[in-house]
C-alpha positions in Angstrom: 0.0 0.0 0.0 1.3 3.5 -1.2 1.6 6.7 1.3 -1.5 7.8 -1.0 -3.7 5.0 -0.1 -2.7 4.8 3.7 -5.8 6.4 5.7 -5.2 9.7 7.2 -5.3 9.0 11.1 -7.2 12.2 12.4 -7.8 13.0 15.9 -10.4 15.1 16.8 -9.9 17.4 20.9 -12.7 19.4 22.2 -11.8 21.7 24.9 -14.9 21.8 26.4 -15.7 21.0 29.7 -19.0 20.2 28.3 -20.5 17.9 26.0 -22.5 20.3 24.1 -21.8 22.9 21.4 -17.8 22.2 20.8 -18.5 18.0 21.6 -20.8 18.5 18.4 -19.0 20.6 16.1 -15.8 18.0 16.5 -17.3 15.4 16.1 -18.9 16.7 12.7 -15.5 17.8 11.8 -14.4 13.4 12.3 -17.9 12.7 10.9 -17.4 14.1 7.9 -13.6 13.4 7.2 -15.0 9.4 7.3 -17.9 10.4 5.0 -15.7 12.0 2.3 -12.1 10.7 3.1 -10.1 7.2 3.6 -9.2 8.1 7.1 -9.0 6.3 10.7 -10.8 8.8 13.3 -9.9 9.0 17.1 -11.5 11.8 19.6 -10.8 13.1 23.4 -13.2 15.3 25.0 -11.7 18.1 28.1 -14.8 16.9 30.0 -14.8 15.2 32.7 -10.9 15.0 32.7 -7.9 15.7 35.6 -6.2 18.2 33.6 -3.4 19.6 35.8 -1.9 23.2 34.9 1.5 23.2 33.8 3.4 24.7 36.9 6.7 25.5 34.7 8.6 23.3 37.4 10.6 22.0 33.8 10.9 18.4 35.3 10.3 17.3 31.4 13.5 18.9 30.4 15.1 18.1 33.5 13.9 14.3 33.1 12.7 13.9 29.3 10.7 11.3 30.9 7.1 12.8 30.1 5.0 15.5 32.7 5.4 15.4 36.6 1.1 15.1 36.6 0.4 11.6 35.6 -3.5 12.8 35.0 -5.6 12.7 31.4 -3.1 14.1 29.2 -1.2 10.6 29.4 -4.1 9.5 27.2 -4.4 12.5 25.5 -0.3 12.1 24.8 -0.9 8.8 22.9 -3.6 10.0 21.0 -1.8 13.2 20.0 1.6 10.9 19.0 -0.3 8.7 17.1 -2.5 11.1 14.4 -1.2 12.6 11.1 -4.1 15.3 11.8 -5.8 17.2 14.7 -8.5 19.0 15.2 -8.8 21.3 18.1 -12.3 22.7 18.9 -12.7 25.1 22.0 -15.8 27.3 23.5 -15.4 30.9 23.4 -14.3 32.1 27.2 -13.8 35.9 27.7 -12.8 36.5 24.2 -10.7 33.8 23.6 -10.3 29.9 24.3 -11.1 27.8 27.1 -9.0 27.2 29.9 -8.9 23.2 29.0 -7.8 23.8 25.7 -4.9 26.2 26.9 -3.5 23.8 29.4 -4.0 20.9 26.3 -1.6 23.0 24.4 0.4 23.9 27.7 0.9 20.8 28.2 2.4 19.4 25.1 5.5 21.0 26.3 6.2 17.5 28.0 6.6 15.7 25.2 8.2 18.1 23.1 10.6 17.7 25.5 11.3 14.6 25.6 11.4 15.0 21.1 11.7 18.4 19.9 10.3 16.8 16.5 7.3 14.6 17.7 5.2 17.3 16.3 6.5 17.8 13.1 5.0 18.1 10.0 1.1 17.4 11.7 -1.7 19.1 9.7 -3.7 21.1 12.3 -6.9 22.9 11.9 -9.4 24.7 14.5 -12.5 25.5 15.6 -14.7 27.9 17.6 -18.0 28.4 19.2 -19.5 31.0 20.9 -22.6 32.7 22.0 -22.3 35.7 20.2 -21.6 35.7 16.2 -18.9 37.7 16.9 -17.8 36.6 20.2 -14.1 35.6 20.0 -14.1 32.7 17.9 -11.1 34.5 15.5 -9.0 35.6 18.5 -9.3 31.5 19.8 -8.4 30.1 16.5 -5.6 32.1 16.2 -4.2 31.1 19.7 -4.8 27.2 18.2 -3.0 27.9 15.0 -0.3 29.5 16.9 0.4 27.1 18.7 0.7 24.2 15.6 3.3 26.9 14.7 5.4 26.6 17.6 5.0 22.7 17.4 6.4 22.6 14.3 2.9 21.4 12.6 1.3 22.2 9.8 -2.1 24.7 10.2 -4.4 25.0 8.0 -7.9 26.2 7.5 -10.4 26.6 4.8 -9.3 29.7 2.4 -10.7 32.8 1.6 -14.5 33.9 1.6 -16.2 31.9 4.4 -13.5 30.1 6.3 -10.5 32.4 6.6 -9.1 30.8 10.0 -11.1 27.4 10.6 -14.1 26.7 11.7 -16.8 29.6 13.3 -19.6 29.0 15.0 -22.8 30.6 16.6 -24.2 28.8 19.0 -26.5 31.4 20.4 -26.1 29.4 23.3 -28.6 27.0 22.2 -25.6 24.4 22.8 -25.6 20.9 19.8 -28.8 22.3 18.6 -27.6 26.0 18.0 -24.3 25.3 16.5 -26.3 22.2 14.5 -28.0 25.2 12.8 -25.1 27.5 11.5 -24.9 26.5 8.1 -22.1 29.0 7.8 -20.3 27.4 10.2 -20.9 24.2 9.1 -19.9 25.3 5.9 -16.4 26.3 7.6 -15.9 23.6 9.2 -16.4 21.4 6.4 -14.1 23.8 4.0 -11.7 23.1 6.8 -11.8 19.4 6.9 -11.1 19.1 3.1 -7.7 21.4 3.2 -6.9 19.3 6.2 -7.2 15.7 4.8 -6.0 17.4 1.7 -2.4 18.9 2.9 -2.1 15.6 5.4 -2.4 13.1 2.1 0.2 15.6 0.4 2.8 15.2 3.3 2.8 11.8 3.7 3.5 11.2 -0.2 6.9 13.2 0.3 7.9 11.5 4.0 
């Protein structure tokens, strides 16, 4: 079997500490990359989770044995090591993401320390939810996208007139159901999926 035939292993992360609005939208997001695409889906949800903040006490570089919190983001870890693609959703909060998706990406600081290259050359993609229509959802994405940057990934989103960044969504805080009826952002998000799978298949025809 050829790079090009190999299904794309995509991981879906909400960083919700709910199962509602962002739950939904990711799971579209793997829904429809298995609808469209030759791919092998995985998710993790934030809720319910032990997810410790990272306390900057640099045991991983000290060690480059993993975190000092043996909590959720073990499993998370694996999951994260073993994808080609990501996508990270998160709720709007004051402007801007979650704190469960910030200490997600905190956290990856672990393992990146134990191989500055275990990131490299991921596809990434994001998305948002809020409230309000214009509630943050940009300002979270770009936080996401920042931090594939840093990791060495790859981000992407959906181009130019309807899905500049990733994935944006209005819930009107109506949860599953309001974000279920954005068909802009569904529209997004699905724009989004395709330059995902799409730039994923490209890299691993040239690794």
């Amino acid at each position: 079997m050829s790079n090009n035939d190999t299904p794309i292993k995509l991981l879906g992360i909400s960083g919700s500490p709910r199962k509602k609005a962002t739950d939904h939208i990711v799971k579209e997001a793997l829904r429809f990359a298995e609808e469209n695409f030759s791919v092998e889906t995985d998710y993790f949800s934030a809720s319910g989770k032990t997810l410790n903040f990272c306390i900057h006490c640099d045991y991983c570089i000290r060690t480059k044995e993993g975190c000092v919190h043996k909590d959720d983001m073990v499993e998370l870890y694996k999951k994260m090591i073993w994808a080609d693609a990501w996508v990270i959703g998160t709720p709007v909060y004051q402007g801007t993401l979650s704190g469960q998706t910030k200490v997600m990406m905190d956290r990856c600081r672990a393992i990146v320390a134990r191989d500055p290259k275990v990131f490299l050359n991921k596809v990434g993609m994001a998305v948002a939810d809020g409230g309000d229509r214009i509630g943050g959802q940009e300002p979270a994405i770009q936080t996401i996208l920042n931090f594939y940057v840093i990791s060495e990934m790859i981000p992407v989103a959906g181009g130019s007139f309807g899905s500049n960044l990733g994935g944006t969504f209005w819930s009107k805080d109506k949860g599953a159901e309001g974000v279920s009826e954005d068909t802009e952002g569904l529209r997004s998000l699905h724009r989004s999926v395709n330059r995902l799978i799409s730039t994923a298949k490209m890299m691993k025809s040239i690794q």
